[in-house]
Residue, then its C-alpha position, 0 to 999 in steps of 0.5 A: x827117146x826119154x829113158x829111166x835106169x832101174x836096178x837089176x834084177x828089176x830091170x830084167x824083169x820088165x824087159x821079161x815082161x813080168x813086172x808091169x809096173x814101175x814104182x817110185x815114192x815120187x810122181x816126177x816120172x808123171x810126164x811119161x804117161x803116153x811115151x815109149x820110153x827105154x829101160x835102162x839097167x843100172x850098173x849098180x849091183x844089187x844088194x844081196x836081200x834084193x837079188x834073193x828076193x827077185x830070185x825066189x819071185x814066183x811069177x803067177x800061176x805059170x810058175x816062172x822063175x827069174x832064174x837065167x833072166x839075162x841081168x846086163x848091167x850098164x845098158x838099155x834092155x828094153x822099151x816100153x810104152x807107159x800108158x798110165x801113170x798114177x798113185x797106186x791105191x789099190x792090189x798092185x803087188x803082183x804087177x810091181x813085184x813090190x809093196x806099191x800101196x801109196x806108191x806113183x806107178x809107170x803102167x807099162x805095155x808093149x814092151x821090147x827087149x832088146x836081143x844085143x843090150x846097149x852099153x850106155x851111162x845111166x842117170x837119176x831121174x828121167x834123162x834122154x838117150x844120147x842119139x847114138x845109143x837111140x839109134x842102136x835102141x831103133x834098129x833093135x826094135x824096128 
């Protein structure tokens, strides 16, 4: 299984299901469109503008905060199913939790979070679960 790592709090909230759509100022993540794919949570602590940002984050007109999302660190959190993957010209701010004018968006549905985070290293770019850490992702989501 395909996976990409995204920094935390970012992470979470994809496995949350309030962010959608993934951004990159690249589109080497192209060859993911029609593939289930892991989310990896990076180790990497945030910076504290970025924390503060993704805290204050009011998700629609449900009010939702992202106060007491679950930010493992270091691990697979959830899958997903990327269903489109293009630049992104249009208002997708809500969906990207971010700027995303002139960004190459992941469009991401059926997504699974994993109940036991899955301790795994992560990598740059797009790399593939070691098949010990697929195995545990599978049995979570069944």
């Amino acid at each position: 299984m395909k996976a990409i790592t995204i920094h935390q709090p970012w992470a979470a909230m994809i496995a949350a299901g309030w962010k959608t759509i993934e951004t990159r100022t690249h589109d080497r993540f192209i060859g993911l469109e029609g593939q289930t794919i892991a989310i990896h949570a990076s180790a990497r602590v945030p910076s504290d503008d970025q924390y503060i940002f993704a805290m204050r984050y009011r998700e629609g007109a449900r009010g939702q905060y992202v106060d007491g999302l679950q930010i493992a660190r270091g691990c697979v959190v959830a899958v997903a199913h990327v269903v489109d993957a293009r630049w992104l010209f249009g208002c997708f701010c809500r969906e990207a939790m971010c700027e995303a004018y002139g960004k190459f968006g992941l469009f991401l549905a059926d997504v699974v979070r994993l109940k036991d985070p899955i301790k795994a290293r992560g990598r740059q770019g797009i790399w593939t679960l070691p098949p010990e850490v697929e195995a545990q992702v599978r049995r979570q989501v069944g």
